[in-house]
N, C-alpha and C positions, 0 to 999 in steps of 0.2 A: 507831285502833280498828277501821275498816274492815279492815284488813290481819290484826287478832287473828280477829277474827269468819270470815274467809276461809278461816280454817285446822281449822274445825269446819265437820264435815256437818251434823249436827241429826240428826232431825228436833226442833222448839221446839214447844214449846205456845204459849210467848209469848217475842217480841221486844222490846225499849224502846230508840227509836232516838232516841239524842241527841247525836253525832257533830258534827264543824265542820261549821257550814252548807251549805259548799260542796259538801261530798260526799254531805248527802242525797239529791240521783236516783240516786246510784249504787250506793246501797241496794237497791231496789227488785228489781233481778236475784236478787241475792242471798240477799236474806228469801222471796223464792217459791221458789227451790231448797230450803231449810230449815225452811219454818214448817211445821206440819201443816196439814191440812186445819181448818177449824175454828178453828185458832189466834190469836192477835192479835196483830198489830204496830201496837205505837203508839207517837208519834213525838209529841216534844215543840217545842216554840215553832213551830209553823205560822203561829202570826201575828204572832210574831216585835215583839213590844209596840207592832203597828199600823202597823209598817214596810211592811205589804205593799202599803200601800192609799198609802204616797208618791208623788211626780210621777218623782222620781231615786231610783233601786234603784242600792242597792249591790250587790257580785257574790253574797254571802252573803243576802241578800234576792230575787234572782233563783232563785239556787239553791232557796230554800224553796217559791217558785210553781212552779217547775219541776217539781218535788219532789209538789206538791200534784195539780199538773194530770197526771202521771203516772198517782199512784195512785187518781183517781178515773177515770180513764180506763181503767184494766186491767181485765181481765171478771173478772181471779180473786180480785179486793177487794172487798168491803164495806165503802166508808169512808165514814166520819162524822169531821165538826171538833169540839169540845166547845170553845165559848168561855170556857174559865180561863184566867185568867191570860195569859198568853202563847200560848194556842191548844194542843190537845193532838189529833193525829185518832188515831181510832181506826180499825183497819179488819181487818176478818175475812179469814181465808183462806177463798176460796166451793171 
């Protein structure tokens, strides 16, 4: 999916990133070249049904903290978690 997405500029209003686990941080580059200002990318299973919070992380489990500590860390997000279901963040292009 990453490789289809790569091959459109944008600019998006909104993103919905639900891709193999693994490759969620590798998103992140990508959805800020593409998203508008303004826009939303939001990303499903962030909590991944409680997996995050285990003692042994699988790689697809790591990938999704990774993923998380990413985009709250970037200045040009507004992100928020929404606790449904499996975790949903939401987060604005600033």
């Amino acid at each position: 999916a990453l490789e289809i997405f790569k091959k459109h500029d944008g600019p998006f209003d909104i993103i919905l990133n639900d891709i193999d686990k693994t490759g969620y941080p590798e998103t992140i580059p990508f959805v800020k070249e593409r998203l508008k200002s303004g826009g939303y990318f939001i990303t499903d299973n962030v909590l991944w049904s409680g997996r995050i919070f285990d003692d042994e992380l699988e790689d697809s489990t790591k990938a999704i903290l990774e993923f998380t500590k990413r985009l709250y860390a970037d200045p040009d997000f507004m992100t928020s978690i929404l606790p449904l279901r499996d975790g949903i963040s939401v987060a604005v292009k600033l």
